[in-house]
N, C-alpha and C positions, 0 to 999 in steps of 0.2 A: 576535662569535663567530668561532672559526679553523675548518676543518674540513680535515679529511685523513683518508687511508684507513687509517693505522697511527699511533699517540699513541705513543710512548715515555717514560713518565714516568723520568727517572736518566740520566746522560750518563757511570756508571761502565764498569766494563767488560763488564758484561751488556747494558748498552743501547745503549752505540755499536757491539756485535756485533749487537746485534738489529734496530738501525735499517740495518743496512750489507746482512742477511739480506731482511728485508722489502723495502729497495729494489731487491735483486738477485730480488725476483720482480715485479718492476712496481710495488709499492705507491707511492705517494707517502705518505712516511714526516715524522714532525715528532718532534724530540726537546724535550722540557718539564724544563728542571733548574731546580733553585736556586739552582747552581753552576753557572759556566764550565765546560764538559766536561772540559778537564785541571788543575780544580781538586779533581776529585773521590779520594775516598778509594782507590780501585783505586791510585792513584798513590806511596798508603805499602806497598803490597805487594813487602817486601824479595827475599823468596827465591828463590823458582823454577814453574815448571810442570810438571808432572808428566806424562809421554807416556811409551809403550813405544816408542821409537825403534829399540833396536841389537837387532842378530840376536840374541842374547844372553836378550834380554828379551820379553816379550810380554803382552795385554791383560789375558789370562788371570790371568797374576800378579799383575797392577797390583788386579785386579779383588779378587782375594782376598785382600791387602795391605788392600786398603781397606772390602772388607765386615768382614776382621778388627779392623781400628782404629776402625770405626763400633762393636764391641761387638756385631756381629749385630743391628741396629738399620734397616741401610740396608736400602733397595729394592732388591733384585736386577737388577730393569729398568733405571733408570737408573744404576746402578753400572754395569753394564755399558755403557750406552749411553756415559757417559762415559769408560769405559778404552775403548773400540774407537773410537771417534771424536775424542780427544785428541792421538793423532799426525799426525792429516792437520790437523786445526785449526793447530796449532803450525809447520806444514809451511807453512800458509797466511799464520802473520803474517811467519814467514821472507822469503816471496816478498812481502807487502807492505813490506820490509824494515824486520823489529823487527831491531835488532842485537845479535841473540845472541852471549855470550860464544863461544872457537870454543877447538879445540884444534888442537896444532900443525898436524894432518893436515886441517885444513879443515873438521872435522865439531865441530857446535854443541855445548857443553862439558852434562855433565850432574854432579852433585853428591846423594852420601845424604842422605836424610833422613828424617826417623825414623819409624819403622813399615814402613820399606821393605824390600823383601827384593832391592830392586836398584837402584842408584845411576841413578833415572828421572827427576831433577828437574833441568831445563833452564832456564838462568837468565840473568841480562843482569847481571853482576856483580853486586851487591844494591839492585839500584835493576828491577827485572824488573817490576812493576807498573807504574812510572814509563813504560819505554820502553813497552810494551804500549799503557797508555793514548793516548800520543801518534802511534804506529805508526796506531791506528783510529782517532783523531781525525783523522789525514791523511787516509785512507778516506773518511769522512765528509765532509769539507770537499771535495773529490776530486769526488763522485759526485751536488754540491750540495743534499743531503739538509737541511732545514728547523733551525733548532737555536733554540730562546727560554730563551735561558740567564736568571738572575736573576727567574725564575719561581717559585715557593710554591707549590705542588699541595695545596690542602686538604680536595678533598674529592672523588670518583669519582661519576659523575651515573649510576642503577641503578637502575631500577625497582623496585618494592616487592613484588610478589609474598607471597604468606606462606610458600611455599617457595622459599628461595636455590638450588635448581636449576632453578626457573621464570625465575629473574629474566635483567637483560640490561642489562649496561657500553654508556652509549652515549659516553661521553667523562670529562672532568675539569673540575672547578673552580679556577681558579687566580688566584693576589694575583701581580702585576705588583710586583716590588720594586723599580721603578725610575721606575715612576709610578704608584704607590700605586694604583693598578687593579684591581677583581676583574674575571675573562672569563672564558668557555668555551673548550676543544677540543673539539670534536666528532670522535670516529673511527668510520668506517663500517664500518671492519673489527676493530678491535680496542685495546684500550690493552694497554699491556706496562709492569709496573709492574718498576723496575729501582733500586729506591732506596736498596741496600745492607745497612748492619747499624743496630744499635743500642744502641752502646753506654754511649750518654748515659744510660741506665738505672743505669751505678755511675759511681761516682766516680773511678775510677784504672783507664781502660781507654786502649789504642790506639788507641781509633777518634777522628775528628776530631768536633770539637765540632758538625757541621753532619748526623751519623749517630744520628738520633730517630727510625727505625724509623717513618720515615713511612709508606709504603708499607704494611708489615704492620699500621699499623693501621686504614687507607683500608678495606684488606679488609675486615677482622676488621668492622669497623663495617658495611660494607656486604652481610654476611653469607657471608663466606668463611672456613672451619675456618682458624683456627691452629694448625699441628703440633708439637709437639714444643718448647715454647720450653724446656721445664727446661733444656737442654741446651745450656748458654752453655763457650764453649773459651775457658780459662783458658792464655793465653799465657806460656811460663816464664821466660822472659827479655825482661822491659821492665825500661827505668831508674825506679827508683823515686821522683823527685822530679818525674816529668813523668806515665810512661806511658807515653813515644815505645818503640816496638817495635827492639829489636836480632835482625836476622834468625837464624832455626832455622837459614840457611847457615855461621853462625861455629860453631855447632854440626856440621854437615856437613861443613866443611871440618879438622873435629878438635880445635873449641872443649872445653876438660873446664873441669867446675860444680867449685869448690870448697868446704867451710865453712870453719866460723871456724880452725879446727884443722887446715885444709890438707889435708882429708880429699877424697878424689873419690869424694864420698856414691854416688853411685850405684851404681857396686861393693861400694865399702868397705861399706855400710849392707845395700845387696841390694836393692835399688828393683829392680834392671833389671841383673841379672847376666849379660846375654848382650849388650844392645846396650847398657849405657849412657846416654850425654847423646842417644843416639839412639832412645831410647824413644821411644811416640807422647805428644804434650804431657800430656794428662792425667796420666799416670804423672808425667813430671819436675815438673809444678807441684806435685802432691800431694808429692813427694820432697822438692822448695825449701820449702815451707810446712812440712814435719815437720820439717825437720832447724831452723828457724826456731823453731817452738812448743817446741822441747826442748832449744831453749838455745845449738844449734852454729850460728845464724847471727848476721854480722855486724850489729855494734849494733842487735840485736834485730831484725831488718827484711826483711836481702838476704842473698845469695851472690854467688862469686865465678863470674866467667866470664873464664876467660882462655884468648887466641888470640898469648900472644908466640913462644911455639916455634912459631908457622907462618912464621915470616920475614917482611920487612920488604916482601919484594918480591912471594910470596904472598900478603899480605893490601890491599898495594897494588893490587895486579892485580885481588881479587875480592872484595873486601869492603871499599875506601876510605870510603865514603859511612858506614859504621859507626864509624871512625876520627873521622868529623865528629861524630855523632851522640853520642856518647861522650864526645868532650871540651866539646862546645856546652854537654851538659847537666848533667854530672857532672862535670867539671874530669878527667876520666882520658882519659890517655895510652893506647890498647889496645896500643900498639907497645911499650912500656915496662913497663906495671903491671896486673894486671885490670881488669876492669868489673864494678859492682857490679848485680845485675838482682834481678828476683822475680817472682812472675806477676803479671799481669792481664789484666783482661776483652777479649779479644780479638776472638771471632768467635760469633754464634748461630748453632746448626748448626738450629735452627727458622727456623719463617719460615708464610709462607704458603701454603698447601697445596695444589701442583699435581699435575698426570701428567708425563710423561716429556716434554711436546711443550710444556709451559708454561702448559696450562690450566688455569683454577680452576674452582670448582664453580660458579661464573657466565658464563653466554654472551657471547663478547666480551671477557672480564676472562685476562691472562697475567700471569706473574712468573718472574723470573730473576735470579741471584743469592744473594747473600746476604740477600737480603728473602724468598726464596723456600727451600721445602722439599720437596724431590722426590722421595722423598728418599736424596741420595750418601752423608751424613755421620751418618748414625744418631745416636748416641750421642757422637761422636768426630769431628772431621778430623782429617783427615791434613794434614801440614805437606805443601804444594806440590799439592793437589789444590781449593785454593780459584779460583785464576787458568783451568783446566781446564773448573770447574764454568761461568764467567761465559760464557766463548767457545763452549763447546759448549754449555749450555741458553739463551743470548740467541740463541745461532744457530737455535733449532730454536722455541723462541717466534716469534722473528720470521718464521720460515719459514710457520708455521702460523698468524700472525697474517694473515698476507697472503695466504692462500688456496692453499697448497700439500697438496697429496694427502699425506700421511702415514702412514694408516693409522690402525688404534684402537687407542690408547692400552691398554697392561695396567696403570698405575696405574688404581684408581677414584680420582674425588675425590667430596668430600661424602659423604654416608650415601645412594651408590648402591650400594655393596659390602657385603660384612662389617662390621659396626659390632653395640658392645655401649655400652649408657650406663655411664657412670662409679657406683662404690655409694660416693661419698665427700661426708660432710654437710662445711662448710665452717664454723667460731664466727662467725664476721662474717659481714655479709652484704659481698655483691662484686657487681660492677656499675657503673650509673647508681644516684646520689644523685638520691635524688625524682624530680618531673618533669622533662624532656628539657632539658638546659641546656647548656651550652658543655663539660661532660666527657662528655654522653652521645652515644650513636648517633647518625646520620644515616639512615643503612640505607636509603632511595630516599625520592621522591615520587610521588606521583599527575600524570599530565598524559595528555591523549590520543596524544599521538605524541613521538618522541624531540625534536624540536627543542623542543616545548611541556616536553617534562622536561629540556631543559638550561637554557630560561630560568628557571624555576622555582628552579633549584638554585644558578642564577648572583647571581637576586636573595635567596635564602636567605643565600649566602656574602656576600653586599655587607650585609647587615644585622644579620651575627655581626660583620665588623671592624668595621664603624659602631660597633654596640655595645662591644664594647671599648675602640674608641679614645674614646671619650664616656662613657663611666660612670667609677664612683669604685669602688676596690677592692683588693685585695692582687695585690705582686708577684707574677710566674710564680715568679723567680728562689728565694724563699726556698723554693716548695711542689715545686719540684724536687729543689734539696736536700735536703729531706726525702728524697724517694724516692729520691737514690743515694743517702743513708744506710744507710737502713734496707736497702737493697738490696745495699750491699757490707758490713756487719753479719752480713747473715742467710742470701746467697743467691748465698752466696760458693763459693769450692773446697769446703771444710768447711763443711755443710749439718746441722743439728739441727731435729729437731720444734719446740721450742720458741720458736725463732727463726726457722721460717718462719712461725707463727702470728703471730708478732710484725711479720713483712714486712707481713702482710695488713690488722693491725690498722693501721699504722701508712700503710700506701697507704690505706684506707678514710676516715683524716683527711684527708692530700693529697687526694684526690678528693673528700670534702665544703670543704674549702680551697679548691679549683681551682673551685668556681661560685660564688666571690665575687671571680675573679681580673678585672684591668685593666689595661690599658697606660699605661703615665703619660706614654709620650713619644706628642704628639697630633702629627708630623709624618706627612705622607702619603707619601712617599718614602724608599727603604733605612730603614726604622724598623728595625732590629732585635729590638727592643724586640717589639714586635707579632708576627715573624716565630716569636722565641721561645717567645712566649705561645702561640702555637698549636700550636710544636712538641711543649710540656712535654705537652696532652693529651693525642697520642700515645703520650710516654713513661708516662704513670699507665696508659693500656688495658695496652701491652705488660705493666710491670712486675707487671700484675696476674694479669696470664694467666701469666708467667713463675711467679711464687711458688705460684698454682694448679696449677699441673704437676708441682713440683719437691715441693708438702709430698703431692698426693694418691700420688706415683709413691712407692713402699714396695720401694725396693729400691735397691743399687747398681752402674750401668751405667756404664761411659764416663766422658764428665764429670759425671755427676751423682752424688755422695757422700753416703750419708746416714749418721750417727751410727749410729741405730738399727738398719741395714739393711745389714750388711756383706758379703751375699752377692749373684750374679746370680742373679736368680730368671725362669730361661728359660720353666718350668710357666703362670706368671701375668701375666708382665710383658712377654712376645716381643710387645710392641705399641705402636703409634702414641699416644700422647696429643695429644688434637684440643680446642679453644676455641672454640665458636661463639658470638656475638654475643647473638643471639635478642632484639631491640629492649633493647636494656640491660642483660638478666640470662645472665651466663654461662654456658654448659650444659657440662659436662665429659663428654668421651667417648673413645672407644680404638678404632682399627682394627689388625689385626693387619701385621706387617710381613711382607713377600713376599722368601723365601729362595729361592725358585724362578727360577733362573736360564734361559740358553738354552740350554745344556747340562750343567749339574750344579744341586746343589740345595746352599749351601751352609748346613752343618750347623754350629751354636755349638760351639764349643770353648773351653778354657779361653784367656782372654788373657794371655799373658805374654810378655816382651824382654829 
């Protein structure tokens, strides 16, 4: 067993700020991936960062910019915490020298993007996640902070309590992919769950194939509310034979969407009569998919995006790496010809349900990132406020993991606030299948003391892989499939009653399929195979709790579109959707969102660009 004062599970850019935060207060900090730290997904983050840098500009704005494009969805508290703490963050990978793009006068270059009311997004040509990540992997390595890359986290060691506000994270369980080994981390101060997104839930997303929402559902299992998952960002410009992501910058830098007919839908049609291809994503995917379903897109599928009237030495300068990505994947020329794009599944603005400092409604237990929901992004992100969200809430987890005075938190988590039960029956049932098997809960064990509950949980995990690798049974691979089927079918942009009923029924097989699952490869080291099979029952909890949100939520906000529900209904819906675990049976509940700022209350309005 390992033991340290701070566990960082995710080596993206939530967790190498959180590990670098927590060392810089004394902690002795260990970071736990699966991934080589700059192999992680933070590193496809094209665009930019979003900061109020210039006199011109200020937090204020950013702040209402972004509760606007949440849909009045976001937390008050943390939106703001992130617009006034953004600029000095940014200020600080400067001075660890990220190499920001710069303008002639010496000052770091910034770039519109969409929903903005001021050109705030600071970038590193369109590779900005790329340098970031490696900028704080220097850090890291710098300040000798612990790293066990090639590690599996499968499962959070919690006590059991009957109330998840009793309980208490004393560390992690984790598969050794390099020597087939299960082992404990033990943290005496805290784990900090940093594991990203989850997009391996559809089929045709940006996210890298190693992004199964592990972390959210570590929680979720060990009894921490999940927020908000209906509310997945539908990205409008990926290449449609891969997924790979063409940054919202080519857009920024004055990309226009065309259809089949050479139209620039977004005026021409009215999506977005004031800004355009600079709408917030929501708008433009919904725009790309209509003009698609009604016949003006190319060979039934895509649109155009083209950036050749930027010039040759323009788009050299700040958008090369999309030049590559373009012609790698799609044989197009950007310098020559358009790019053909559409949406896809890009980012869940859910996650796991902290405060503003990174805590969950378990003692011990933080999340940051894109596994976490704080919540910044309500309804919506905002292009260039995801890179912002990682550096400023890893930094403030880890600060508070490690023992830093903070104050108290104005988010509640758990049902120590406001909360009202959900009035929504579900036709299937949802959950665990039967008794406790390889898709159900973990939720804690019994031991008398934390080391006694980390061995317990360590020989638990050593006798799920046994199991696996020794029994006879069906692939993970075909009962995944299933689930981004059905999941990019029904729980997609365009969202119907009928067909989210159909999500549910159709995860309710996967998840009786998934407890007759096996690994057929019986190697003890890098199995894949094995790694997969555990990832997928992460993806069945998520995907469940995702279509749970999206069919009981009866209205349209943000990214969530419903056939039947064509209005915002601020009267009944100004609220959180939360998923608790409760030993295998899902309980669906609502807490209300907090428009209650530090000095104004910001009030719904209508959303339009």
């Amino acid at each position: 067993m390992y033991e340290h004062d701070v566990v960082v599970v995710g080596a993206g850019g939530a967790g190498l700020r959180a590990a670098i935060a927590a060392q810089e207060e004394g902690a002795d900090v260990a970071i736990v991936s699966k991934l080589h730290p700059v192999r992680s997904h933070t590193g496809a983050a094209e665009g930019g960062i979003n900061a109020a840098l210039r006199d011109a500009d200020s937090w204020e704005d950013h702040a209402y910019d972004t509760m606007k494009g949440s849909d009045y969805l976001g937390d008050a508290p943390a939106v703001e915490a992130l617009c006034k703490e953004s600029p000095e963050e940014v200020i600080q990978l400067e001075h660890w020298g990220m190499p920001f793009s710069r303008e002639e006068d010496g000052r770091v270059s910034q770039r519109p993007f969409g929903g903005l009311s001021f050109p705030r997004t600071t970038y590193a040509g369109a590779e900005t996640g790329h340098q970031m990540l490696h900028t704080m992997y220097e850090q890291v390595v710098k300040r000798g902070i612990t790293v066990y890359d090639e590690w599996h986290v499968m499962d959070l060691v919690v006590t059991d309590e009957d109330d998840p506000a009793d309980r208490t994270c004393h560390g992690v369980v984790a598969y050794d992919i390099q020597r087939g080994e299960v082992d404990g981390f033990r943290a005496s101060g805290g784990v900090i769950l940093a594991t990203g997104g989850m997009g391996q839930v559809f089929d045709h997303t940006t996210n890298a194939v190693a992004n199964t929402g592990d972390g959210v559902a570590m929680a979720y299992r060990a009894g921490v509310p999940m927020e908000d998952m209906e509310f997945i960002q539908f990205h409008p410009t990926t290449l449609p034979s891969t997924g790979v992501l063409i940054s919202e910058g080519v857009r920024g830098e004055g990309g226009i969407l065309y259809n089949e007919n050479g139209e620039r839908f977004m005026f021409e049609h009215g999506y977005a009569n004031n800004d355009g291809e600079l709408a917030s994503r929501d708008v433009v995917s919904r725009a790309e998919l209509t003009e698609v379903n009604e016949g003006r897109g190319i060979e039934d599928e895509y649109v155009h995006l083209d950036m050749r009237h930027l010039g040759e030495e323009r788009i050299l300068d700040r958008l090369e790496n999309i030049l590559h990505l373009a012609e790698d994947f799609e044989g197009a020329d950007g310098l020559t010809e358009p790019m053909p794009v559409k949406p896809g599944q890009h980012y869940a603005m859910g996650g796991i349900e902290t405060n503003e400092h990174g805590e969950t409604a378990i003692a011990g237990l933080y999340a940051a990132g894109e596994c976490a929901c704080v919540s910044v992004h309500g309804g919506n992100r905002l292009g260039g406020n995801a890179l912002p969200e990682l550096i400023v809430f890893g930094k403030r987890a880890g600060h508070h993991a490690a023992g830093k005075e903070m104050g108290e938190a104005e988010i509640p988590t758990g049902k120590r606030g406001e909360w009202e039960p959900a009035e929504y029956e579900f036709e299937v049932d949802v959950g665990a299948v039967g008794d406790r098997g390889p898709a159900a809960a973990d939720g804690g064990a019994v031991a008398a003391d934390a080391e006694g509950l980390m061995e317990a949980e360590i020989e638990r995990a050593r006798e799920r892989v046994e199991d696996l690798l020794t029994r006879k049974g069906r692939n993970h691979a075909e009962i995944r499939s299933a689930v981004q089927e059905t999941m990019t079918a029904n729980v997609n942009v365009f969202r119907e009653e009928e067909g989210l009923k159909q999500s549910l029924s159709d995860l309710r097989e996967a998840r009786e399929a998934y407890t007759e699952v096996a690994v057929s490869d019986p190697s003890r080291t890098f199995n894949t195979d094995l790694i997969h099979t555990m990832e997928t029952r992460n993806v069945l909890d998520i995907a469940e709790a995702l279509a749970m949100g999206a069919l009981a939520r009866r209205e349209f906000r943000g990214a969530h579109w419903r056939k039947e529900r064509q209005e915002r209904d601020d009267e009944n819906w100004l609220k959180h959707t939360l998923v608790s675990w409760n030993d295998g049976e899902p309980e669906l509940w609502y807490k209300p969102a907090i428009l209650e700022g530090e000095a104004k209350t910001y009030e719904p309005k209508v959303r339009s660009y």
